[in-house]
Each structure stands twice: as C-alpha cells, then as structure tokens.
N, C-alpha and C positions, 0 to 999 in steps of 0.2 A: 984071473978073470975067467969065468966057466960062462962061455954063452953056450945057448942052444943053436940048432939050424931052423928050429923050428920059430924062437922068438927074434930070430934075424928077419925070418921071413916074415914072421905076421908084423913086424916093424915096417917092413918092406912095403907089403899089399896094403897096409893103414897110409903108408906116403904116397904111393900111387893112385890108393882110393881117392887123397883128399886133393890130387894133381889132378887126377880126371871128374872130378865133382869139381874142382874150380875153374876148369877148363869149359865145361859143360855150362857153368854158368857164364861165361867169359862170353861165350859163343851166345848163345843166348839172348843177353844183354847186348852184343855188338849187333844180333840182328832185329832183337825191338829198338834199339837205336838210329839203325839204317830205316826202319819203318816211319820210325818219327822223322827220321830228315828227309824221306820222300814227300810226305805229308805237307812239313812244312817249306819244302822247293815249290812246293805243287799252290801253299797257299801266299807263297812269296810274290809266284809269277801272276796269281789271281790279284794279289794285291800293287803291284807293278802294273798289268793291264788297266786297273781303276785310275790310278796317279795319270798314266798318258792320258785317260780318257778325260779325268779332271784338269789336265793342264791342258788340254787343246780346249777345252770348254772354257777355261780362265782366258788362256790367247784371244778364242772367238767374243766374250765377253768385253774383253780388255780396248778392242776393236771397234765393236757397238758399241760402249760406252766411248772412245775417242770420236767416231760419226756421229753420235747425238751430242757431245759437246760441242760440236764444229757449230749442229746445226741450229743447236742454241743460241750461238753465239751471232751466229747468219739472223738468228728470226731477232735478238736484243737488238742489235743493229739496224736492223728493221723497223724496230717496234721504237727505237727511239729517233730514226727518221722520221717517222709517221707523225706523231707525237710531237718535235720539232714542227712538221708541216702543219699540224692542225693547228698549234697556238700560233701560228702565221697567221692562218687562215683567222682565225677567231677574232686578232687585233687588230685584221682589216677591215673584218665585218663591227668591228664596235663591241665586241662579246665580254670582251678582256680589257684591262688597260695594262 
C-alpha cells in the first residue's frame, strides 16, 4: 500500500472541513432555535396572561349570573304572590268566579 503524506492530509482537511461545516451549522441551527423558543416563552406567557384574565372574567360572570338567578327567583316568587293576591282580590269583588 503506497499512500502519500500528501493524500493523507487532504483526506484529513476534507474531514475536518466537513466537522466544522457541520459544527457551524449545529451552532447555528441551536441559536435560531433558542430564538424560536424565546419567542415562543414570550408568546406562551402572553397567552397565559389572557386565560387568568378570561377565567377571572368567567369567575365574575359565573357570580352575576348566580345573583340574577337568586334575584329572579325573589321577583317569580313575587310575582306569583301578587298574582295569588289579585285573583283574591277579584273573587271578592265579583270579577271572577
């Protein structure tokens, strides 16, 4: 086997080339990566802020809607004493039978 020093070497610089062109890209790619996951921490936490803001909004919602059902319930109650009282009233006056 007759090698050269000479096709040892440019065997050599061709592997080394193709170590630091994949390293280069390695690097690279690990820092548009990093870029994207700052981005999307940043639109994670934006979207995280909106959820609190929409669950305190459902909570305060959830709330007023249970005090207007109460107070629904207060005025049917109400409304059907009343209603009770007038056909009282109506079948002493003669209005009704």
């Amino acid at each position: 086997m007759d090698f050269s020093w000479f096709g040892i070497t440019v065997i050599d610089i061709g592997i080394v080339s193709i170590g630091i062109i994949g390293f280069a890209w390695l690097f690279r790619r690990i820092a548009i990566l990093e870029r994207e996951n700052g981005r999307l921490q940043a639109e994670n936490g934006r979207l995280q802020a909106e959820v609190d803001r929409l669950t305190k909004e459902v909570d305060t919602l959830t709330e007023e809607n249970r005090d207007l059902r109460q107070e629904l319930n207060v005025l049917a109650a109400r409304y059907t004493e009343i209603k009770e009282m007038l056909t009282l009233l109506l079948k002493r006056e003669n209005f009704i039978e």
